[in-house]
N, C-alpha and C positions, 0 to 999 in steps of 0.2 A: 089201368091194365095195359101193358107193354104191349099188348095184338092191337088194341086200340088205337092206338101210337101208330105203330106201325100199318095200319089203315089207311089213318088221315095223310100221313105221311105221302105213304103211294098215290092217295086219289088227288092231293092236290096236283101231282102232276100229269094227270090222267085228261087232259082237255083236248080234244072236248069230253065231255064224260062216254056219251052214248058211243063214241068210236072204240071204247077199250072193254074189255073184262080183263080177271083178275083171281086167283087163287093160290092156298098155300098149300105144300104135300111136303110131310114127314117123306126122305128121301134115302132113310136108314139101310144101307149094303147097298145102295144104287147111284150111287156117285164115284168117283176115283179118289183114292184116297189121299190125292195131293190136296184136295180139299180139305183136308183135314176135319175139323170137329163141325163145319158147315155144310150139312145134311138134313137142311129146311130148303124148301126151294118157295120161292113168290112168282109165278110164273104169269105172266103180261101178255093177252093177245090184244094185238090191232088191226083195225077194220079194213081188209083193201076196197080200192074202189071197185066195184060190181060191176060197174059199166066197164071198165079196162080188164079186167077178169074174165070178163064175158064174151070179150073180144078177141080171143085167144082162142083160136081155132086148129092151127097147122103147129104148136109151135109159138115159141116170145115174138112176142112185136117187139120193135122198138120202143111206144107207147107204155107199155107193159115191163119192159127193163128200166125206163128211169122211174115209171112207177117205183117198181120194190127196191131200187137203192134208193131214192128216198125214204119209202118208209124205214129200211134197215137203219138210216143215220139216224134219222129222227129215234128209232126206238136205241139202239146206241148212248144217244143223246140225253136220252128218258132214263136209262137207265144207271147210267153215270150219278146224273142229278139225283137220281134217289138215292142209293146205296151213300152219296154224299149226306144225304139230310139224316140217312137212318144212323150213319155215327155219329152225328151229331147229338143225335138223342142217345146214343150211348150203345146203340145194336151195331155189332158189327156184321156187316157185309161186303159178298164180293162179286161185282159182274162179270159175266162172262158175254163171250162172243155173239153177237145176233146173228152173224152169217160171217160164211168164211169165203177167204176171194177165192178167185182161179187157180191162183198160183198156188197154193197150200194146195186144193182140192186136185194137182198137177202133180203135187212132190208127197206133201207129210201125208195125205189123205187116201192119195192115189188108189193102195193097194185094196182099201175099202168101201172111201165112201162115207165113213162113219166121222163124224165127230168127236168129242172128249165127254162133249154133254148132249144128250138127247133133248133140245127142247119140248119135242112134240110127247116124250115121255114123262117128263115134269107137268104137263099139261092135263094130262091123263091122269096122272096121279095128285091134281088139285082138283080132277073133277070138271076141267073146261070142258070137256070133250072127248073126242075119238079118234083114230086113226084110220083115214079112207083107205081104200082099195086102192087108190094110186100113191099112196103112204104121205100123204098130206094129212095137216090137221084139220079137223072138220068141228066148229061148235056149230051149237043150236042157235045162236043167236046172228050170227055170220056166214057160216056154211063153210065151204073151204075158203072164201076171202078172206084169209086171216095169215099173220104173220107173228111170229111167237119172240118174245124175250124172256130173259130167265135172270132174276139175280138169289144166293146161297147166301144163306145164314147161319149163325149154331144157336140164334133161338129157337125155340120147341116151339114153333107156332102150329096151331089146331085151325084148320079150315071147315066152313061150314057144308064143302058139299062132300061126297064119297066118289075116292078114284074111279075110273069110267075102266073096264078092264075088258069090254069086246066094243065090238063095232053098234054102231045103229045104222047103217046101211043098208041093214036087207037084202033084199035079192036087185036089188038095184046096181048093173053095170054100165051107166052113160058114162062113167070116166074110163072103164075097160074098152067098150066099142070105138069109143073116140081117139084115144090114144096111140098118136104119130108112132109114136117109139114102138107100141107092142108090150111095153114094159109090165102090163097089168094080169097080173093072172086071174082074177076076180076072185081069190080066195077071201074071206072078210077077217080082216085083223082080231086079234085077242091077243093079252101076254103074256100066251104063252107061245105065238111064233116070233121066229125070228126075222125082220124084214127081208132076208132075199127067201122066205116061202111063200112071200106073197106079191114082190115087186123088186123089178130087177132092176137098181139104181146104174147098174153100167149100161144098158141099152139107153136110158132116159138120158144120158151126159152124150152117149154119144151121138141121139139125134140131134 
């Protein structure tokens, strides 16, 4: 079975194991259509480290920035490799962006904010998880320490878990109260809003 495949594929490059999860979401009318007929998505979280996450109090540390460009290259890196092995067994795919610099988030981005692809929505829709009130990804296995990659398919791959379509959050506002910027309204995500009704990404860039 070709999901099979495509499995083993992804987990061998999954190491260490316990630091990733992994999901597929039918992504039918929720991509850009320069995708074209690649409307499967495999959606990749990575574990950050807890202790440098934790440490984040006012605002990035230093600590905490070369943290997540590491992890960004690495998962880059991860994901290159795979979409490589998966043509090789004859699936095509195509990676995209794990994070985008400064400069695009400066020029192309600027006016919104938004990117081409949602990874934290592809996530959602594999069933990883959810979206916090500070519009981070948040699994059950990781919490928010998590960083997201995405690679697009046009196999019809079937995932075993069910898209996650509101918060589990609660009435829990510790990333509301804490939050330098102000950027958090404490509204709790579902999709059907849209992120600036619940988190306002220009106050967050500008702190």
């Amino acid at each position: 079975m070709v999901t099979n495949i495509i499995r083993k594929v992804i987990e061998k490059h999954l190491v260490p194991r316990e630091s990733f999860i992994y999901g597929f979401a039918d992504l039918t009318n929720l991509v850009d259509q320069n995708y074209g007929e690649h409307h499967f998505g495999i959606s990749i979280g990575r574990k950050l480290d807890s202790r440098i996450v934790n440490g984040v109090m006012h605002g990035p540390t230093l600590i905490y920035y070369n943290h997540y460009r590491n992890i960004n290259d690495e998962l880059t890196d991860l994901v290159n490799n795979i979409v490589t092995d998966l043509r090789l067994v004859g699936v095509s795919a195509i990676p995209t962006e794990t994070t985008v610099t400064t400069e695009k988030l400066d020029t192309e981005y600027a006016d919104t904010l938004r990117t081409k692809l949602s990874h934290k929505m592809v996530a959602t829709r594999s069933g990883l998880g959810w979206i916090g009130k500070s519009d981070l990804p948040i699994s059950k296995e990781f919490g928010p320490s998590l960083r997201l990659a995405t690679i697009l398919t046009n196999y019809p791959l079937e995932g075993d878990k069910s898209p996650v379509e509101s918060s589990r959050c609660g009435s829990c506002k510790i990333c509301m109260d804490r939050c330098p910027a102000g950027a958090i309204s404490g509204i709790s995500w579902d999709i059907s809003l849209d992120r600036d009704e619940f988190f306002d990404a220009f106050k967050c860039r500008e702190q």
